[in-house]
Structure formats: structure tokens, C-alpha cells
C-alpha positions in Angstrom: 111.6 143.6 88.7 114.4 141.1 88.0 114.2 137.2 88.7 118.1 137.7 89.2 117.9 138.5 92.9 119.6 136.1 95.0 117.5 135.2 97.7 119.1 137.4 100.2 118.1 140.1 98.4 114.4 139.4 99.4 113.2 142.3 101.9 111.1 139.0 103.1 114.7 137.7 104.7 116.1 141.0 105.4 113.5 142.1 107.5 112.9 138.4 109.2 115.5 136.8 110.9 113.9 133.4 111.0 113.8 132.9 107.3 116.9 134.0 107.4 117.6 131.3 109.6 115.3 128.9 107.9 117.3 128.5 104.5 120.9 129.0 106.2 120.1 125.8 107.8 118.6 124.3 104.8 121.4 124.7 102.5 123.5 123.2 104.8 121.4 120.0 103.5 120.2 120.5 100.2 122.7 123.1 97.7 121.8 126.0 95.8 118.2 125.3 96.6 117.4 128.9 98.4 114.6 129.4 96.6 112.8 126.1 97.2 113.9 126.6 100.5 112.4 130.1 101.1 109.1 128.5 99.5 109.2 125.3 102.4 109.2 128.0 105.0 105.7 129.6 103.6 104.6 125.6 103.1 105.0 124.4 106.5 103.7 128.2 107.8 100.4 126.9 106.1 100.2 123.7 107.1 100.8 124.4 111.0 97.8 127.3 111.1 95.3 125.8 108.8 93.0 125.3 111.9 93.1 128.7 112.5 93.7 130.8 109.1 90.6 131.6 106.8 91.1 134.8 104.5 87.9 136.0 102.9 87.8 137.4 99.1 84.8 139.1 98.3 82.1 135.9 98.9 84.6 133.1 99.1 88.0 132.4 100.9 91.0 131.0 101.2 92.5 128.3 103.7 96.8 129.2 104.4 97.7 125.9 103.0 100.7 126.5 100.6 101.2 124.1 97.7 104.2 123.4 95.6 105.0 121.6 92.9 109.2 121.7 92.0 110.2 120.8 88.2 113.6 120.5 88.5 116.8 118.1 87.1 117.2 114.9 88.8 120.2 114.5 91.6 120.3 118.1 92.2 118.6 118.0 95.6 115.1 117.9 95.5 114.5 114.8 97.7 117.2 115.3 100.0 114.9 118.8 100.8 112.1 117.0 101.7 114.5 115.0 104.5 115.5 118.7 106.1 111.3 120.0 105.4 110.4 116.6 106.9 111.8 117.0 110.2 110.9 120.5 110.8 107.1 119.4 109.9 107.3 116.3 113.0 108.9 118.8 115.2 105.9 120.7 114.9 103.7 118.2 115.8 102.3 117.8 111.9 101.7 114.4 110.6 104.0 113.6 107.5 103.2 110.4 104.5 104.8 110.0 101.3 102.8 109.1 98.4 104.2 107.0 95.3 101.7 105.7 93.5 99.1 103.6 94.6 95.1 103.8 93.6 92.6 106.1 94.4 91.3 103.7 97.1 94.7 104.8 98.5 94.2 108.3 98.3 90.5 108.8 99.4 90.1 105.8 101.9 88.0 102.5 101.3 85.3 100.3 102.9 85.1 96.9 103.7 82.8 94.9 105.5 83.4 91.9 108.0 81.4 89.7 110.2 81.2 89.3 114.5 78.8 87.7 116.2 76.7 87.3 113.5 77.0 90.9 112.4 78.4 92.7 109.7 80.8 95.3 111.0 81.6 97.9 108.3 85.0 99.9 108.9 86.4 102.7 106.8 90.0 103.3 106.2 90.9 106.9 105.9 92.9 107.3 102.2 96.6 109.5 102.0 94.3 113.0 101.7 92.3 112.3 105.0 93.1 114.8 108.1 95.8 117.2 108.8 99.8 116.7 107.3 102.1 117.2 104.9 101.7 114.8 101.7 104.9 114.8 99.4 104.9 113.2 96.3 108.9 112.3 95.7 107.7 111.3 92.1 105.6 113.9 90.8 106.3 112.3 87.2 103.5 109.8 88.1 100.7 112.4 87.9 102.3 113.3 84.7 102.3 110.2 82.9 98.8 109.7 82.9 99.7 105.4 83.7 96.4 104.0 84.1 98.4 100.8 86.0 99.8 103.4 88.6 97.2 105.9 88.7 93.6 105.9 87.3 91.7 108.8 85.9 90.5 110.6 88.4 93.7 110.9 90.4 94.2 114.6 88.9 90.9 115.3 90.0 90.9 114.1 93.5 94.4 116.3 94.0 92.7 119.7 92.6 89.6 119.0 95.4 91.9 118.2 98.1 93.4 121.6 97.3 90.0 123.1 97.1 89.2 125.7 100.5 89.4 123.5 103.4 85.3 123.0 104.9 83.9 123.7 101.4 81.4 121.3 99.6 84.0 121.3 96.4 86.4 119.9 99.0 84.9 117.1 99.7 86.0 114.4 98.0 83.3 111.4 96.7 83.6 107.9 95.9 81.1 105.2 95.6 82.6 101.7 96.6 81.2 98.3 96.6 80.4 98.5 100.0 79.4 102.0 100.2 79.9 106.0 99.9 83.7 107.1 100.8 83.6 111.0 101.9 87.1 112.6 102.4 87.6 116.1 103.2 91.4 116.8 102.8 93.6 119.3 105.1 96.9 118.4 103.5 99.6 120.0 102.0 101.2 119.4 98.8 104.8 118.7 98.3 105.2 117.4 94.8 108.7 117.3 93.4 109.6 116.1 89.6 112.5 115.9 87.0 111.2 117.2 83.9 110.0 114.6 82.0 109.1 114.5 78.1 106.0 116.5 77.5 105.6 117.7 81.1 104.8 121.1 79.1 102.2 119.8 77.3 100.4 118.6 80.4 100.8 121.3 82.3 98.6 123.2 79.9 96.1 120.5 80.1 95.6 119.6 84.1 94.0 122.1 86.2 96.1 120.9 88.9 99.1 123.2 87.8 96.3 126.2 87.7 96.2 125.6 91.7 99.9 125.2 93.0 103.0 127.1 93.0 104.7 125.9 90.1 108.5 126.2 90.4 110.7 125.8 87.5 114.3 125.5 87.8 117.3 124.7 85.1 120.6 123.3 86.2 123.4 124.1 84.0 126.7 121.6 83.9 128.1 125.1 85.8 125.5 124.7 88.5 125.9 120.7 89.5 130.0 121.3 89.4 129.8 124.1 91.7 127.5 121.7 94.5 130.3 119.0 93.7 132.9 121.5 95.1 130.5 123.0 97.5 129.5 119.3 98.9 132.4 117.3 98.9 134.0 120.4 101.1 132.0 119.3 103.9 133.5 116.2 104.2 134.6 115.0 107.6 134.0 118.3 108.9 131.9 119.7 111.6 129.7 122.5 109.4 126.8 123.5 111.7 128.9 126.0 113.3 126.0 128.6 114.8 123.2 127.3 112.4 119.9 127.4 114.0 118.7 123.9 115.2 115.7 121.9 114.0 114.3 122.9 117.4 114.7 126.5 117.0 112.9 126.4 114.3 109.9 124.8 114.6 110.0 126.7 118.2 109.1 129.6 115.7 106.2 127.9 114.1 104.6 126.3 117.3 104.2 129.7 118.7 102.9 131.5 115.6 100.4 128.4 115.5 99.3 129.1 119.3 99.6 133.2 118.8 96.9 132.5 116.2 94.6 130.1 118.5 94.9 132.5 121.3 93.1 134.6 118.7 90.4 132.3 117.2 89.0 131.6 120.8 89.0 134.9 121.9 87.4 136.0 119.1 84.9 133.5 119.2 84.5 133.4 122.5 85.5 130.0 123.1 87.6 128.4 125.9 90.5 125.9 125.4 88.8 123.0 126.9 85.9 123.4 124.7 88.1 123.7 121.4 90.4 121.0 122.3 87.1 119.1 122.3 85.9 120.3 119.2 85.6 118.3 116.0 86.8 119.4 112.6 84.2 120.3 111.3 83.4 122.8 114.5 87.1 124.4 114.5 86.5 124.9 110.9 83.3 126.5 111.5 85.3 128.7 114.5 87.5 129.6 112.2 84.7 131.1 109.1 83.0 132.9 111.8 86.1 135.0 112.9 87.4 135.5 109.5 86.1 138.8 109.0 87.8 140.1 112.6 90.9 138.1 112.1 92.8 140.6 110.2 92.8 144.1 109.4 95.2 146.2 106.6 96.5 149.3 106.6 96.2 152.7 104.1 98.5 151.3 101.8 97.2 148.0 101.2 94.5 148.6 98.4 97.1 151.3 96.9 99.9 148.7 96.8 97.5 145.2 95.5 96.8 147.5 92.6 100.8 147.9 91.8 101.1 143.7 92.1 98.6 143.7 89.6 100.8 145.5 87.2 103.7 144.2 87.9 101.9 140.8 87.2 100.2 141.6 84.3 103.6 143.7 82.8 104.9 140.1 82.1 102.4 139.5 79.6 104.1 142.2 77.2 105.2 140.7 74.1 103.5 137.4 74.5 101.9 135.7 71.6 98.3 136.4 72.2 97.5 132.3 72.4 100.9 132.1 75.0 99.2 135.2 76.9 95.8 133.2 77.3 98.3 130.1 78.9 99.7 132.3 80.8 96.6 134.1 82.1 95.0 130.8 83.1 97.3 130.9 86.3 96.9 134.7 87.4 94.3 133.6 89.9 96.2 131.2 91.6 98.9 133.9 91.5 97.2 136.5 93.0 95.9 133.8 95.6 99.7 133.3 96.4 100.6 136.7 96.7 97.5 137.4 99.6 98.7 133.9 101.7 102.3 134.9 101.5 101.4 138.7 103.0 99.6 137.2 105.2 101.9 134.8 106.3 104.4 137.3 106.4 102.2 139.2 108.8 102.1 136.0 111.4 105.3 135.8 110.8 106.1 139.5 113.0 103.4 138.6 115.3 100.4 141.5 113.7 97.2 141.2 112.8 97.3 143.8 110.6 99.1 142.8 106.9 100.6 145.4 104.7 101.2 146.8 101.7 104.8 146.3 103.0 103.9 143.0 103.5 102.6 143.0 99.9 105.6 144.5 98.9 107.6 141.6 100.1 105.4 138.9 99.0 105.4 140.4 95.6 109.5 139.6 95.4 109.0 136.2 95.8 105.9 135.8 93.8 106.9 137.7 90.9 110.1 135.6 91.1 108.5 132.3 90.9 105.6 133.6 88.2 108.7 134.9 85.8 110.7 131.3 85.6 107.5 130.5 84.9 106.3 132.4 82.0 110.1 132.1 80.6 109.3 128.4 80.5 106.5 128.3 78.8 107.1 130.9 76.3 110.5 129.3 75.2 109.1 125.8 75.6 105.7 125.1 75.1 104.8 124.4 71.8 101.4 126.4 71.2 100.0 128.4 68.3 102.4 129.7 65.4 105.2 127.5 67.2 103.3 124.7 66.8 102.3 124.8 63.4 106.0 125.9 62.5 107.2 122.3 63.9 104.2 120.3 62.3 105.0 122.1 59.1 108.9 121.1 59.1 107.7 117.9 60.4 105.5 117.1 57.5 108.2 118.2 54.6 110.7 115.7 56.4 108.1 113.2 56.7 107.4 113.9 52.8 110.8 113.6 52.1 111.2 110.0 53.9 108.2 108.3 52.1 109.5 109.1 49.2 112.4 107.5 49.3 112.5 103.7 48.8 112.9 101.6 51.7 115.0 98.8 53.1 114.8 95.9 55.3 117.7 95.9 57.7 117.3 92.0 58.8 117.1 92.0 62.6 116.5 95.9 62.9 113.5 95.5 60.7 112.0 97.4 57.6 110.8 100.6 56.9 114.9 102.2 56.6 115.7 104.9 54.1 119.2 105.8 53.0 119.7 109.0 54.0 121.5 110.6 51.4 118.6 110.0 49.2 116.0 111.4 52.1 118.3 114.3 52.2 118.1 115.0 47.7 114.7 114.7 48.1 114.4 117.2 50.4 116.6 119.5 48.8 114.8 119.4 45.7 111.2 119.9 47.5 112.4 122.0 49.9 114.7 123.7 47.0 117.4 124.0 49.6 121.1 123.9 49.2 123.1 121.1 50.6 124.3 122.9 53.9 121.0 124.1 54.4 119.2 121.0 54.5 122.1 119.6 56.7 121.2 122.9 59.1 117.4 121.7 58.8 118.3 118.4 60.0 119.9 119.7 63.5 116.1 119.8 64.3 114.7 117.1 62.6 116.8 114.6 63.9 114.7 113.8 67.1 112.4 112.5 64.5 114.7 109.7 63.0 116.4 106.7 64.4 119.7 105.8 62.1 121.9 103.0 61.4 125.2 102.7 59.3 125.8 99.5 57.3 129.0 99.2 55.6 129.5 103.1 54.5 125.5 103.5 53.9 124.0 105.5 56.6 120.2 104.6 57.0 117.4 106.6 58.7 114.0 105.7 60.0 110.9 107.9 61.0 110.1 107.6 64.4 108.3 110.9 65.0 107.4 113.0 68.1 108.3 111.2 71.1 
């Protein structure tokens, strides 16, 4: 399998005219995004049926809810997307909030207290992951940072519950106020976009959030942003729509995969629509466990065809430095979680109730697609391991090299500057390194140094990792 398909080369789009239809009129608003796009269309499928949807795996289960997280350069569409995703969400009736950075009061809900007539009335304020919608975080760096002024501790933590199955105990969210116990349980959506900032690598290997979305990772290339220029600035006081499907015609799509499936939930459990439109939560939750097991069927090729997307998964591994392979390994779960919602989805999609291997098939595409840029990233990137100690190792001769070299106070740019024609013989003689060589060996090195020239004297400063 190749991450080079284009994304009409996905049997997913060949064989469904509304995705098809979906990222036509998606491009028309954000540029050689297709693949985000294709992954919206599986987003706000999740978000419309998570009433309705529960998929059991072995003694647990899995809600539809699709979430992504998009690592990509800035200006090259991202938030323009969400404008296009946005509207196609409120057509469908589904609630919509942007998150920026606020506290975790804001995200979970608070509690205060006031007095009438001589009583104290206590109110609670549902936080950003309370009820139903779509939640996009515009500035995804923020839960990168780790900026205790715009985000405390347990931000991270609250995010991986909210994405935890929908009804579950490990959903529910938990925090004791001044003026009492704030529960959340979360039905939202994830829609967190970022440009990649320094050391977003890092963190990824160290936040269990990552573990539990789609991670998307896409370069831009100088090639890429001139060919939008061209492709954008053509559109200019033009009329482009042409036959593009409409807002409306989409989310037309959606609404009645989202009533196709509550048709089903009732009949299988035996409820009418007056008494589900009166349900709680919590009761169309439960409605929706108890029919799991009826919901769905597959077909003879399914269990034949899941154990071919577990080699192909697992094939990507081959070659991978064995501490890279345990990285890597650490989001197979969430993977192969991915891989069942999208089949599924796929299977609403044509109307069945029975998903198969041919919807595995076509999930798989996209999947493996996704899980690829992934692995490419981390193995070229990601500093673990032999790379590591490789860097810290060059790192520490350099460093050798400056402290023993006497330094200089530059006046208003301070002390601690070496002249680095002497940092450079020093390392030549440690290093025992000929002159172009250690010139070579500074191409990599130089993140580490600041530099200044005075008169003809060049001057260099450690600075470090940053």
C-alpha cells in the first residue's frame, strides 16, 4: 500500500457519491486539503449518530465519535476548513463552540452559590465538554505548550476522558470546587488543528491524548503553497460553484443517516418516538448499549479481511528501530479503533446494517494512509534511542569545545562570547577533524549557538536545545 494515492483513488469515494461530493465542495474553500477533508466527512458522520451508534469489542465498546487532531504549516488552510466543517455541522442541527484557551472551570463547568429570599440558590454552569457538539480547538499549540497561565495540569487529562466511550464511568469527568462536586460527561467531538510547533514530537510521545485521536500530519513544500497561490487567486471575481453540491445537500445526507439509525434504535428496543424524544441522556445512552449487540451484523469476509488490516498495519513496523517500533506501537489500538468506526460508518453511509470486509477494505485506504505520514514522522523526526544519544553526544563535544575557549564580554550583548575561530581549533584538535569537516559538523551544531561579528571577529555563544 502506498500513501501516494490521491484521494480520488480511495474505493471509499469511488463507490460513494456523497464523499465524493463532500470534498469537491470543500476544496472549493479550503486548497489541497482532500485528505483533511475526507477525514471531516467521517468527523461530522460521528458526531450526528452518537445517540444512536455503540459498537461492542469483546467486553467493551466504542461510541462513533471521530476525533482529529491536524499538525500542519500555518496559512495553508486549516482554519478556513473548520468555516466550510462548521456550517455543515449547524445544518445538521449539531451544536458548534470554539475553544482557545481558558481554565478547566471552562472546560468542565463551575458552581457558584447566590442568595433569594433568604436562601442560597446553588447553579451549575455546564463547561465547553458538556452535551452534544463539535468542539474545535483553532490553536491546538496551547495543549502543547504545557502554559500553566493558559491551561493548568489537568487540561490533557480532562480531553483524553471526554474522549473516553460516551456513558462510561472513565467518562465522566470530576472536579471538586469550592462550592461543590462538578460532574461532566462529555458527547463532543474533537477538532483540534495546529502548526507544528518546536518540540511538538516530543510531546506527542509523552501525552496520551495523541494515543486517542487521529493524528494527521502533513508537510507543505514552497511547491505546494505556490501552487494554492495560483489555484486561489484564479477564483477571483468569478462565479466557481458551478454544479457543486450545496451546504444543504449535504447535511440532507447526514440528517437522514442520523434518522435511518433512530428508526433502528427504537425498533429494536421497542421504544416509540414520543417516549425517546422524552428520554434523558443517560436513558438514550442506555437504549443505545442494550441494542448494540442487534445493531449490526458482518458478513463471511469480515474476520478474513480484519486479519489482512492487521498485517498491513503491523508491515509498517519493518525496519523500525526497536525503541521507534514500541512509539509506534503505542497508537495501534487507537488505529485499529479507527479502522472499525470508519467501516462502520462506511456501512451507514449505503444505508446496511451489515459492514464488510469491503467496507474494511475501504476503511483500510484511508487508515493506512493517515497511520504511514504518521510513522514517517516520527521515525525521521523524533529524537529517541540511538538518535538521541547521537545528538547529545555531538552536543557535548561542541559544548566541550566552547568552554574551552576563553570568553568575552560583548558590552550590551553580555558575556559568555567565544570567538569562533578558536571554538572551531579546539574542536578540531579534540574531535581530530580537518578544517572542512568540522565546518560540515557545524551545519548541525549551529542551532546550538547564537553569533555576533565585531569588526572582522566572529563571536559565538551556547545557547543549546531550544
Amino acid at each position: 500500500m502506498s500513501r501516494m494515492r490521491t484521494w480520488r483513488d480511495y474505493a471509499a469515494v469511488k463507490e460513494n457519491k456523497v464523499i465524493e461530493d463532500y470534498v469537491e465542495r470543500f476544496s472549493l474553500t479550503s486548497f489541497k486539503n482532500e485528505l483533511p477533508a475526507l477525514l471531516s466527512f467521517f468527523y461530522i458522520c460521528g458526531q450526528v449518530v452518537t445517540d444512536y451508534i455503540r459498537i461492542p469489542i469483546w467486553a467493551s465498546m466504542l461510541d462513533p465519535r471521530v476525533h482529529v487532531f491536524w499538525i500542519q504549516p500555518t496559512r495553508t488552510g486549516k482554519t478556513i476548513a473548520w468555516e466550510f466543517i462548521g456550517s455543515v455541522l449547524r445544518a445538521c442541527d449539531v451544536e458548534v463552540e470554539g475553544y482557545t484557551s481558558g481554565t478547566d472551570a471552562g472546560l468542565i463547568g463551575t458552581i457558584s452559590t447566590y442568595e433569594e429570599d433568604g436562601n442560597m440558590v446553588t447553579v451549575t454552569t455546564p463547561g465547553a465538554l458538556a452535551g452534544e457538539k463539535a468542539l474545535v480547538f483553532d490553536e491546538g499549540s496551547v495543549l502543547l505548550q504545557g502554559d500553566k497561565k493558559s491551561h493548568s495540569s489537568e487540561t490533557i487529562l480532562y480531553l483524553q476522558q471526554a474522549m473516553n466511550p460516551i456513558g462510561t464511568d472513565s467518562n465522566n469527568m470530576r472536579k471538586h470546587m469550592a462550592n461543590g462536586l462538578v460532574e461532566t460527561q462529555s458527547s463532543v467531538s474533537f477538532w483540534i488543528t495546529t502548526y507544528p510547533p518546536a518540540g511538538v514530537k516530543e510531546v506527542v510521545l509523552t501525552k496520551g491524548l495523541f494515543q486517542r485521536v487521529l493524528l494527521l500530519v502533513v508537510h507543505w513544500d514552497m511547491d505546494d503553497r505556490k501552487t494554492v497561490s495560483q489555484q486561489r487567486l484564479s477564483g477571483v471575481f468569478k462565479n466557481v460553484m458551478g454544479e457543486a453540491a450545496s451546504v444543504d445537500d449535504i447535511a440532507a445526507h447526514f440528517i437522514q443517516m442520523r434518522e435511518n439509525c433512530k428508526e433502528r434504535v427504537l425498533a429494536l428496543a421497542e421504544i416509540d418516538e414520543e417516549t425517546w424524544d422524552a428520554y434523558t441522556s443517560e436513558q438514550k445512552q442506555a437504549a443505545a448499549v442494550l441494542v448494540m449487540h442487534e445493531m449490526f451484523d458482518t458478513d463471511g469476509e469480515w474476520d478474513t479481511t480484519l486479519q489482512t488490516c492487521v498485517d498491513e498495519f503491523y508491515g509498517l513496523l519493518d525496519g523500525l528501530d526497536t525503541q521507534m517500533m514500541e512509539v509506534v506501537c503505542s497508537f495501534m489500538p487507537n488505529v485499529e479503533n479507527y479502522l472499525i468506526l470508519f467501516a462502520t460508518h462506511l456501512a451507514l453511509i449505503e444505508g446496511t446494517w451489515t459492514v464488510t470486509g469491503k467496507h474494511l477494505e475501504m476503511s483500510l485506504e484511508i487508515i493506512y494512509d493517515v497511520y504511514e505520514r504518521l510513522v514517517t514522522w516520527l521515525e525521521s523526526d523524533v529524537e529517541i534511542g540511538e538518535k538521541r544519544r547521537v545528538k547529545l553526544a555531538k552536543m557535548g563535544s561542541w559544548k566541550n569545545a566552547f568552554n574551552n575557549v576563553t570568553s568575552h564580554d560583548l558590552g550590551t550583548f553580555g558575556d559568555g562570547w567565544v570567538q569562533k575561530a578558536e571554538m572551531f581549533s579546539h574542536y578540531m584538535k579534540q574531535q581530530h577533524k580537518s578544517k572542512p569537516a568540522t565546518y560540515n559538523h557545524y551545519k548541525d551544531a549551529k542551532a546550538w549557538f547564537e553569533e555576533r561579528k565585531e569588526g572582522s571577529i566572529v563571536y559565538a555563544r551556547w545557547v543549546g536545545e531550544v
